[in-house]
One Martini backbone bead per residue (centre of mass of N, CA, C, O) as a GRO file, in nm:
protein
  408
    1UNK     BB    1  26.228  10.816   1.766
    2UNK     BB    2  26.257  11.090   1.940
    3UNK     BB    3  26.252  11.386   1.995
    4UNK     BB    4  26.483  11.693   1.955
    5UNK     BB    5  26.704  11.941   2.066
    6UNK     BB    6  26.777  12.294   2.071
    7UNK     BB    7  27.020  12.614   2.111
    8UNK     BB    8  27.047  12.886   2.010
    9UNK     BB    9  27.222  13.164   2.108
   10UNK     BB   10  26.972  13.324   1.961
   11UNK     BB   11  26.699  13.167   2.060
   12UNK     BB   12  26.710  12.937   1.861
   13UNK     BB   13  26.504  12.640   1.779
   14UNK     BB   14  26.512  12.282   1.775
   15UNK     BB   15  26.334  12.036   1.628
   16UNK     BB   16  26.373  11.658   1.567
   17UNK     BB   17  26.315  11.390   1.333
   18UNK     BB   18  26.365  11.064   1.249
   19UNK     BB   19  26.376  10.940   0.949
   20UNK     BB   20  26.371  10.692   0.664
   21UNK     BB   21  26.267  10.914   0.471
   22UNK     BB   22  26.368  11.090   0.193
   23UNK     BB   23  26.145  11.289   0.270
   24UNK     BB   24  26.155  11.612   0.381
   25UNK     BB   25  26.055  11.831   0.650
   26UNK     BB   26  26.045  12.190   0.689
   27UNK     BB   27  26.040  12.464   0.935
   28UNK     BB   28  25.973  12.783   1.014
   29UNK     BB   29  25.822  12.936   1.326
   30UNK     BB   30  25.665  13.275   1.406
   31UNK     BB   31  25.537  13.417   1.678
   32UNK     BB   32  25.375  13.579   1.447
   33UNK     BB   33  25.104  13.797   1.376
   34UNK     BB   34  24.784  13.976   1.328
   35UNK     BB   35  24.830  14.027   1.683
   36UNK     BB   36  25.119  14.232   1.594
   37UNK     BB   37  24.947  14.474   1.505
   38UNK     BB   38  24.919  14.775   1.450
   39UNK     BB   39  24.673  14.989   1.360
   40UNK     BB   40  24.887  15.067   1.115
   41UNK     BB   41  24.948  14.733   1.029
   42UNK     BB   42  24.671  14.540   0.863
   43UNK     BB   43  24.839  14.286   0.694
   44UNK     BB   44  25.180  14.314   0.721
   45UNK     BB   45  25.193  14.028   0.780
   46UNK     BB   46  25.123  13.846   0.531
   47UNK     BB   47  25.243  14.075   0.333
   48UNK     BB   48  25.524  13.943   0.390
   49UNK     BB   49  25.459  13.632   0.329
   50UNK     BB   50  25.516  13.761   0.013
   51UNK     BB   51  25.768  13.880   0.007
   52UNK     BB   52  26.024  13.757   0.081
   53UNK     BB   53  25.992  13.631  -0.218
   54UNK     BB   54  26.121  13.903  -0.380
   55UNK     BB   55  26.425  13.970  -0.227
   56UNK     BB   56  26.745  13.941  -0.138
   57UNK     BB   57  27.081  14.015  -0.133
   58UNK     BB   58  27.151  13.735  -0.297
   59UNK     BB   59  26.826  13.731  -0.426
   60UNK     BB   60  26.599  13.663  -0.646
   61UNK     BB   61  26.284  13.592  -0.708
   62UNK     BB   62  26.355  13.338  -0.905
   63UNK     BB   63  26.572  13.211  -0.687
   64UNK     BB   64  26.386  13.125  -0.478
   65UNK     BB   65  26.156  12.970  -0.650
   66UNK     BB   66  26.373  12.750  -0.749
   67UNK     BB   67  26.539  12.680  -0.497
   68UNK     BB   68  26.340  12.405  -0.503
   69UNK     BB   69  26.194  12.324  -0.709
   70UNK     BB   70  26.390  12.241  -0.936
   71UNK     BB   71  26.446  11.964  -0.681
   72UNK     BB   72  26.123  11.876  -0.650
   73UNK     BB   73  25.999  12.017  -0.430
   74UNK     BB   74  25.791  12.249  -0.155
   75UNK     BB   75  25.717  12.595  -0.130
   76UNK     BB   76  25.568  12.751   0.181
   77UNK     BB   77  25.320  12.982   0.308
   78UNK     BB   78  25.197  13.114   0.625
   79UNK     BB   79  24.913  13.323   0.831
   80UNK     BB   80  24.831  13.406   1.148
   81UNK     BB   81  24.727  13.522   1.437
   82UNK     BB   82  25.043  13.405   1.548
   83UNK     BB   83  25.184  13.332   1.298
   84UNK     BB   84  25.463  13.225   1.084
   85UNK     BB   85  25.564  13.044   0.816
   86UNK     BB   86  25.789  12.836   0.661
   87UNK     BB   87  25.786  12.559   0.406
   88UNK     BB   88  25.921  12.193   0.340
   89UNK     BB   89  25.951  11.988   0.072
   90UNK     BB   90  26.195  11.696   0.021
   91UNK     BB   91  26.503  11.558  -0.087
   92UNK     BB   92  26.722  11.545   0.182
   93UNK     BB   93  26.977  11.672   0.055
   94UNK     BB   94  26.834  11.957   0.089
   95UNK     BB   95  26.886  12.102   0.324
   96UNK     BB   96  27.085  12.307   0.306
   97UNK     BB   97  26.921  12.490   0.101
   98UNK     BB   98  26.671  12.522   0.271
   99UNK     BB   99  26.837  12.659   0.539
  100UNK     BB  100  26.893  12.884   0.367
  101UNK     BB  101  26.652  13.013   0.240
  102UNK     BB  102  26.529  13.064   0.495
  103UNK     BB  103  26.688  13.270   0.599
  104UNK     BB  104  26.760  13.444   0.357
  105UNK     BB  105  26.421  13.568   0.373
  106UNK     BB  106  26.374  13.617   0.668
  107UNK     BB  107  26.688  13.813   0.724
  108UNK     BB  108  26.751  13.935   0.391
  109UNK     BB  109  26.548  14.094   0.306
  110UNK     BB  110  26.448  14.405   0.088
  111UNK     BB  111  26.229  14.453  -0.071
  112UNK     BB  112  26.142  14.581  -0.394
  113UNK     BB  113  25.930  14.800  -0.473
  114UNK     BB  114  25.880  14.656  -0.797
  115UNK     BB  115  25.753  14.381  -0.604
  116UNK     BB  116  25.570  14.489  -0.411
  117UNK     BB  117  25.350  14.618  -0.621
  118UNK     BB  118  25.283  14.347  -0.747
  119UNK     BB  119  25.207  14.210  -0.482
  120UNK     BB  120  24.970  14.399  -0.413
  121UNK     BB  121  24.772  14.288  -0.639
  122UNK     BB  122  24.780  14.013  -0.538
  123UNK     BB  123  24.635  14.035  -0.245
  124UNK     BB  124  24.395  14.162  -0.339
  125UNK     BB  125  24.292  13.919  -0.529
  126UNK     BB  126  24.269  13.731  -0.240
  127UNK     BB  127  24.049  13.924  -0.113
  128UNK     BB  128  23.841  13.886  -0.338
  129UNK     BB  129  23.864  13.567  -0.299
  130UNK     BB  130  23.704  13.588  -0.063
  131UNK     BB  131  23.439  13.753  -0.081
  132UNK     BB  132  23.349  13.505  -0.270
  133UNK     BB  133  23.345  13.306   0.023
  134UNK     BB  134  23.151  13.255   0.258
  135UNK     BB  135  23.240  13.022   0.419
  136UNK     BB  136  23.495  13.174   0.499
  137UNK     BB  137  23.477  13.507   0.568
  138UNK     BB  138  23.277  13.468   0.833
  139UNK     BB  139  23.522  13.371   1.007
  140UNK     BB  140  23.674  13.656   1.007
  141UNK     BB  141  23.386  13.823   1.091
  142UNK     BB  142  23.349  13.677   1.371
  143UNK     BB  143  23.621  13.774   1.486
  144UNK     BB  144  23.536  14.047   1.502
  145UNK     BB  145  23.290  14.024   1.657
  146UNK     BB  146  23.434  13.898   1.918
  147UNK     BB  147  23.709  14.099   1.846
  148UNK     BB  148  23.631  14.369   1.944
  149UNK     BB  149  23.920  14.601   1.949
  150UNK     BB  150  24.090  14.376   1.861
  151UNK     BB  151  24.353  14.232   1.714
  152UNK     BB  152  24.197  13.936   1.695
  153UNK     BB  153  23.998  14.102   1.440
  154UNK     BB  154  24.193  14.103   1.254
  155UNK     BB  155  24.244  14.090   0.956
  156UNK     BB  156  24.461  13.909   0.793
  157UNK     BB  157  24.484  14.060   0.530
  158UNK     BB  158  24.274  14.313   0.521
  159UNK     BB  159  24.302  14.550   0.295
  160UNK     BB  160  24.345  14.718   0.020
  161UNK     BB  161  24.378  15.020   0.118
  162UNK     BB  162  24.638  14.882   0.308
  163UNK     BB  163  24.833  14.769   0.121
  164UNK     BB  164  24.893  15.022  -0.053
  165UNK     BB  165  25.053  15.171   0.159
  166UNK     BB  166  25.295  14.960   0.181
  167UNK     BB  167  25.648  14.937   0.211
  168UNK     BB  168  25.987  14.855   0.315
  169UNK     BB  169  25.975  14.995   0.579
  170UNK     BB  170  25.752  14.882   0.710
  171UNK     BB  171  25.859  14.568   0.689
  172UNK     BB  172  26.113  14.635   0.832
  173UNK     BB  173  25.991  14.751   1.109
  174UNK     BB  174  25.819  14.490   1.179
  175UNK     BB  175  26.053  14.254   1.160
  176UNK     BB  176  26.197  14.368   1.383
  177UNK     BB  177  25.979  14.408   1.619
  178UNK     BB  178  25.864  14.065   1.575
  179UNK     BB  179  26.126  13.852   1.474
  180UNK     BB  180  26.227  13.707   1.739
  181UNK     BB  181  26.464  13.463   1.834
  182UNK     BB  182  26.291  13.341   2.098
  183UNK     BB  183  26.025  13.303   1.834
  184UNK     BB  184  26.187  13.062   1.704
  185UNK     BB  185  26.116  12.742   1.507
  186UNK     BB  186  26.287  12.455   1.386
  187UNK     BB  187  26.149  12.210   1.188
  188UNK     BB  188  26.205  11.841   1.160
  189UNK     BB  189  26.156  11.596   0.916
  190UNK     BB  190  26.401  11.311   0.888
  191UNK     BB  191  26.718  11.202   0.695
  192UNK     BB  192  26.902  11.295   0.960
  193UNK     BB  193  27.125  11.367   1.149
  194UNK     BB  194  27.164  11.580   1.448
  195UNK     BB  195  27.429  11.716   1.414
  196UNK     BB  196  27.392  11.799   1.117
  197UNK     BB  197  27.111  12.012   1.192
  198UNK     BB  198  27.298  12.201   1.367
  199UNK     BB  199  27.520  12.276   1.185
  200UNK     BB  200  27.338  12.403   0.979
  201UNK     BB  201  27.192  12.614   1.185
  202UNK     BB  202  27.402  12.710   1.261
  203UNK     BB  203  27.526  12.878   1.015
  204UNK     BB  204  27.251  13.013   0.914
  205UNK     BB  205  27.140  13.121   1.203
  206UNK     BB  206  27.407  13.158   1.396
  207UNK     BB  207  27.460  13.449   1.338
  208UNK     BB  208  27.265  13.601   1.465
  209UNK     BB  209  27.143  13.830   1.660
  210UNK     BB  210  27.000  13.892   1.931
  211UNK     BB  211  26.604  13.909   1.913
  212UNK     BB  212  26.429  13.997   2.158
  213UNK     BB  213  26.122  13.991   2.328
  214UNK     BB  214  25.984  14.336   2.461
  215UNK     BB  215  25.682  14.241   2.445
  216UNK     BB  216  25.283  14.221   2.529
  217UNK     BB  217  25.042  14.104   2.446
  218UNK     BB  218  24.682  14.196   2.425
  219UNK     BB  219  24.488  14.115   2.608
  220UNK     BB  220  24.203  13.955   2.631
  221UNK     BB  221  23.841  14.101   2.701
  222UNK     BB  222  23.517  14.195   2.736
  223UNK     BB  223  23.324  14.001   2.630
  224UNK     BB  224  23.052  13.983   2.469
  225UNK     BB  225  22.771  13.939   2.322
  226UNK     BB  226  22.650  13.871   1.959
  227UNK     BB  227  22.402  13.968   1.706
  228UNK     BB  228  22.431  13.899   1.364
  229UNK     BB  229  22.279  14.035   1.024
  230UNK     BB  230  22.326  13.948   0.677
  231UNK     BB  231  22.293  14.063   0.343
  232UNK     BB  232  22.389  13.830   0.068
  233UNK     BB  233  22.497  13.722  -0.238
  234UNK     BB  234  22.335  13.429  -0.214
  235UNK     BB  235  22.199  13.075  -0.184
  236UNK     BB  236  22.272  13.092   0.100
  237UNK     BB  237  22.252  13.059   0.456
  238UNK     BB  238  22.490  13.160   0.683
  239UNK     BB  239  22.668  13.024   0.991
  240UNK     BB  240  22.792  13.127   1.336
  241UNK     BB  241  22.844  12.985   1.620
  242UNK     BB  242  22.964  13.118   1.960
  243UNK     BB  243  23.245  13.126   2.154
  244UNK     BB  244  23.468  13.155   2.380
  245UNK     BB  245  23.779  13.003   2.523
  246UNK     BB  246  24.067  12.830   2.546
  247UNK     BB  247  24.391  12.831   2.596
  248UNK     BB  248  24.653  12.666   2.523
  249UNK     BB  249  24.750  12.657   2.878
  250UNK     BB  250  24.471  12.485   2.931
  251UNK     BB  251  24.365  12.211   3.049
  252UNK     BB  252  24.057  12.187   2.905
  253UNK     BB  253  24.130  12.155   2.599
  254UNK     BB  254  24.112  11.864   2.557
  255UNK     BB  255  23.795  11.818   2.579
  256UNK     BB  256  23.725  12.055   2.395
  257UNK     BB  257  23.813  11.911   2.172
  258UNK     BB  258  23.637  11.632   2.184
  259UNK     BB  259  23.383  11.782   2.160
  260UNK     BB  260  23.414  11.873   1.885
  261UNK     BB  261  23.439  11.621   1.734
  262UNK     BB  262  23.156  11.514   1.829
  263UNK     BB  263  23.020  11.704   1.672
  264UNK     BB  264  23.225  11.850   1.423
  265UNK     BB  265  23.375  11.637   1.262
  266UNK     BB  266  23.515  11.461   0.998
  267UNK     BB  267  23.265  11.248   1.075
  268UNK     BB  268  22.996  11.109   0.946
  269UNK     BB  269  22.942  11.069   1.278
  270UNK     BB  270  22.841  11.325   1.379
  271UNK     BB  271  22.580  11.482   1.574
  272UNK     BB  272  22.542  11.706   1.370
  273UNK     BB  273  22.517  11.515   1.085
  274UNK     BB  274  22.309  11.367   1.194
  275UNK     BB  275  22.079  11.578   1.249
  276UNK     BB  276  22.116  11.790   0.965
  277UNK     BB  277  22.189  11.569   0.712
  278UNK     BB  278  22.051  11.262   0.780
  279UNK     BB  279  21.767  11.335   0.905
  280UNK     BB  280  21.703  11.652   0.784
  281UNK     BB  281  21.855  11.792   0.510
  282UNK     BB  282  21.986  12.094   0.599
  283UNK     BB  283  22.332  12.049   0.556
  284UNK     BB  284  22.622  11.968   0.374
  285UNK     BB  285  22.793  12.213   0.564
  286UNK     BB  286  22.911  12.088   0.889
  287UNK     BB  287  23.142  12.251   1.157
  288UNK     BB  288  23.350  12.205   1.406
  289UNK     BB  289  23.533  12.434   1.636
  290UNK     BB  290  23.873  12.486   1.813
  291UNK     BB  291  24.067  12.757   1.865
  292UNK     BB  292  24.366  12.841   2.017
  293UNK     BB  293  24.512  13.086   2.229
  294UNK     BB  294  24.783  13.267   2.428
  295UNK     BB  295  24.441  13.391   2.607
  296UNK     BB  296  24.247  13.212   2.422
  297UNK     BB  297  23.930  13.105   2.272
  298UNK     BB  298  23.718  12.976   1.947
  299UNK     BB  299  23.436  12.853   1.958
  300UNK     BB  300  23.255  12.682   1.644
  301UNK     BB  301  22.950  12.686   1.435
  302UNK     BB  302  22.918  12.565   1.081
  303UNK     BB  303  22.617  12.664   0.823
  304UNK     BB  304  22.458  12.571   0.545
  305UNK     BB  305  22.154  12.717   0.408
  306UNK     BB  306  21.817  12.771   0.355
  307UNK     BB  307  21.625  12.987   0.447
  308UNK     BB  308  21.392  12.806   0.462
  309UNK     BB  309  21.609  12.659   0.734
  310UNK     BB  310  21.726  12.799   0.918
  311UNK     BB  311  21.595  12.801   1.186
  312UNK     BB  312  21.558  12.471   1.189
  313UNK     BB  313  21.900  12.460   1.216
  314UNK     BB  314  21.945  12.612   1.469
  315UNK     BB  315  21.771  12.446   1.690
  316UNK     BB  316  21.934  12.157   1.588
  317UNK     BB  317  22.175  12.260   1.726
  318UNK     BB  318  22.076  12.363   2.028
  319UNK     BB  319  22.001  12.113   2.090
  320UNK     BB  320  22.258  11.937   2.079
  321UNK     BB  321  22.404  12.104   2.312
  322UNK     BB  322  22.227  12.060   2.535
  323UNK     BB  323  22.272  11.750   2.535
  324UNK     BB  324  22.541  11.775   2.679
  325UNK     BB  325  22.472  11.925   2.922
  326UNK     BB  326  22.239  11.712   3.013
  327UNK     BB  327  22.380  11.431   2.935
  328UNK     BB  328  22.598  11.245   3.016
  329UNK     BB  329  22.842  11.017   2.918
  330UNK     BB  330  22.853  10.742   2.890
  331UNK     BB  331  23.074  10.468   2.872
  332UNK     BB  332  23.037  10.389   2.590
  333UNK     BB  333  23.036  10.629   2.460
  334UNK     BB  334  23.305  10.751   2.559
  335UNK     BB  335  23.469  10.538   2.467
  336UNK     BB  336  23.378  10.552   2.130
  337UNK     BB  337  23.503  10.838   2.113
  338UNK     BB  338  23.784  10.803   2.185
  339UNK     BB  339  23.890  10.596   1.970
  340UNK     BB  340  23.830  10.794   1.746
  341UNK     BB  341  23.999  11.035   1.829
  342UNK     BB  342  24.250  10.856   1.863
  343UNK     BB  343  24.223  10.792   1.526
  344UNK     BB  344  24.273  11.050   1.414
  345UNK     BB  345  24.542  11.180   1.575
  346UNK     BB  346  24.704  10.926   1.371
  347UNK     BB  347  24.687  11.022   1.173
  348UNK     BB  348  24.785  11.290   1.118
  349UNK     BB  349  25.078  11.165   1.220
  350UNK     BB  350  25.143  10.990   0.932
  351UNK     BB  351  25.236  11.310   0.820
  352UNK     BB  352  25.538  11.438   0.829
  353UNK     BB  353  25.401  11.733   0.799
  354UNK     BB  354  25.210  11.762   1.024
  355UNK     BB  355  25.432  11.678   1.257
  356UNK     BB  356  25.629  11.894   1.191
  357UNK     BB  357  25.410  12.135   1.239
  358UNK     BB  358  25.314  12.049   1.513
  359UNK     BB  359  25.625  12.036   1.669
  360UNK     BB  360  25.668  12.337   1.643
  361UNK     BB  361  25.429  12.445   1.775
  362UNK     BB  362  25.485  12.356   2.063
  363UNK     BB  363  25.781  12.439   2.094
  364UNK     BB  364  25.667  12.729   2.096
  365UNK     BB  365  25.505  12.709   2.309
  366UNK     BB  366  25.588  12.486   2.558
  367UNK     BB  367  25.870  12.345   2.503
  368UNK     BB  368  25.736  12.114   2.411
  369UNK     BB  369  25.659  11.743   2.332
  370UNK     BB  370  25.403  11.511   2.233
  371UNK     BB  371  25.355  11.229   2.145
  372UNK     BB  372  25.118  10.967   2.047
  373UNK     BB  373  25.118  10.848   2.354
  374UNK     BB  374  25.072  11.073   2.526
  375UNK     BB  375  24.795  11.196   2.409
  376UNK     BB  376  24.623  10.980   2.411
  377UNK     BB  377  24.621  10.932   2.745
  378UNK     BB  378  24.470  11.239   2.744
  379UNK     BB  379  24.229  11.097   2.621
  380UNK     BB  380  24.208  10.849   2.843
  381UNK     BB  381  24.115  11.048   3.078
  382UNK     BB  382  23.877  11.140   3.054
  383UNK     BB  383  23.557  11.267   3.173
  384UNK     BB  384  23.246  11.323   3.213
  385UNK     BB  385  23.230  11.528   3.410
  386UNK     BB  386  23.425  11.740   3.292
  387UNK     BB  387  23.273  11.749   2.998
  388UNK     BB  388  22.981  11.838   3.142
  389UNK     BB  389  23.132  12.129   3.252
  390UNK     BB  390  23.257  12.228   2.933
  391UNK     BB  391  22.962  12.227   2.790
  392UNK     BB  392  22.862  12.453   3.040
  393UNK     BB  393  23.048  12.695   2.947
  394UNK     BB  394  23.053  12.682   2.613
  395UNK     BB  395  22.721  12.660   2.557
  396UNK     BB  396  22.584  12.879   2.703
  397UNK     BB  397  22.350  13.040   2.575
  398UNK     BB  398  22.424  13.307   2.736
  399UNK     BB  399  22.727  13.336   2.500
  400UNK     BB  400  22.647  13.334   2.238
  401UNK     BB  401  22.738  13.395   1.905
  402UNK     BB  402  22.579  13.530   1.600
  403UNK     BB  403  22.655  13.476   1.259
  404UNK     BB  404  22.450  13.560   0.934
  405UNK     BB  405  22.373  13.499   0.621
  406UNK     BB  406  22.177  13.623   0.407
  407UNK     BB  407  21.991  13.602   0.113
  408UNK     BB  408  21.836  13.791  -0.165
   0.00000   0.00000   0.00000
């Protein structure tokens, strides 16, 4: 069955795929991150998906954590630097719970300031264990260092002297400016009717009054390059090379997914794994990535090293680089890069918890959603010509910005 569609009264959406299976996975995601923070409220975008767990008008923070937990489900939530997540699985029978808890949560916290105290020091935990991950951190300060003085370098944790710092008015302030009904979509995949996941949905959130959004994301612009490197007591040397790239509704993203998984993807067989790690043993951790956002986008390369192969680990990057630039990829080459994306991309939807939070954000951006088989076809069409456009747009040697940890 392909996914179903709805729009309550007061703009939020809904998507849903029916399956067999007796476990569901749901979720509402909110156009809002820390990039819809403003300069004195740092941090306060995640700092909220801790605390809504804390206190509605009739539930306490016990009956929170228990109403999914207590019939054996899983309750989970994420910030990122444009959503944020509330999402569940369970067993099918608990819909109506969970999309009760969904609302009550979403739009009924209290923040109890007694909760917020101590949430407080849960999230500066959080930070410090952060500090302590050198190989997450970099990715960061790396978004900082690239999107300096705009709110997408903004930390998602924020930093303890700013969460030290907020109260309820502020997180219910927050709320009320960014969490707009427009901006909102609750996905769904299970074994429910879609006629009854509609009912649930007016019930639990057809209450609320349309609140629309009506500002404007600030544009990023007047990207820089820049080399920066610090000092870090670590026992690796830690780097990330990268630039600018495309976002969310640029022709070109699927090309650049495509060269990202051929060059540092998931599989064994990646250009950088075999160049860093199978010839030359200078790298057990190397990953190429590509975020995209709804104006920019982020295309980097991360390695850890030893320091005395530093230097040596990152021409042999700049090197695979290179390679793609100067030389057209065969048609051979395309074909077996291409089966192999596309049996990547199927895995991925094999898991409906996956795919339940994939449909959720396309539908979010998009408007619609692209099945496994739209998808597979736009990597069906990619052409050699296409890929080294894009290879030479976004590897650019004068584009790339460098940050990296070297070890004390």
């Amino acid at each position: 069955m392909e996914y179903q569609f709805h729009r309550l009264n007061n703009g939020i959406r809904l998507v849903h795929k029916y399956t067999n299976s007796n476990i569901a996975h749901c979720g509402l995601i909110i156009n809002t991150g820390s990039r819809d923070e403003l300069q004195n409220e740092i941090g306060i975008a995640h700092f909220i998906e801790h605390c809504i767990f804390k206190g509605t008008l009739k539930r306490k923070s016990h009956h929170i954590i228990n109403r999914i937990d207590s019939v054996g489900g899983d309750l989970n939530a994420y910030t990122t630097k444009e959503e944020t997540v509330v999402y569940a699985s369970f067993l099918k029978e608990y819909y109506p719970r969970a999309l009760d808890l969904f609302s009550d949560i979403v739009f009924n916290s209290v923040f109890p300031e007694k909760e917020i105290k101590k949430e407080k020091d849960v999230v500066i935990e959080e930070i410090s264990s952060y500090k302590d991950t050198p190989s997450e951190l970099i990715f960061d300060e790396f978004e900082q260092q690239v999107y300096e003085n705009h709110p997408l370098g903004n930390l998602i944790l924020g930093s303890a002297k700013e969460i030290k710092k907020y109260n309820s008015t502020n997180l219910i302030k927050f709320i009320k400016r960014v969490y707009n009904t427009d901006e909102m979509v609750i996905c769904s995949v299970g074994k429910i009717d879609f006629k009854a996941i509609i009912k649930l949905c007016e019930k639990y959130f057809g209450i609320f009054e349309p609140n629309l959004r009506s500002y404007k994301r600030l544009k990023f612009e007047n990207y820089k390059t820049s080399i920066v490197s610090k000092n870090k007591k670590t026992f690796q040397s830690h780097c990330l090379i990268g630039n600018i790239a495309y976002p969310l509704n640029d022709n070109k993203k699927t090309d650049l997914s495509f060269l990202t998984n051929l060059l540092g993807g998931p599989a064994m067989n990646s250009r950088l794994s075999i160049a860093l790690r199978e010839k030359n043993g200078l790298s057990y951790n190397i990953e190429a990535s590509y975020t995209p956002y709804s104006d920019t986008g982020l295309f980097c390369i991360y390695f850890g090293t030893d320091n005395s192969t530093y230097e040596k680990a990152l021409q042999t990057v700049i090197k695979e680089l290179d390679k793609l630039k100067n030389n057209k990829l065969g048609i051979n080459q395309l074909h077996l890069f291409k089966k192999q994306y596309t049996g990547q991309v199927a895995l991925s939807f094999d898991s409906n918890l996956n795919e339940m939070l994939s449909i959720g954000k396309s539908y979010l951006v998009y408007n619609k959603v692209d099945n496994i088989e739209e998808i597979c076809k736009k990597i069906d069409i990619l052409t050699s010509e296409n890929i080294l456009e894009v290879a030479n747009e976004i590897f650019d040697n004068s584009k790339l910005s460098i940050l990296n940890y070297k070890s004390k």
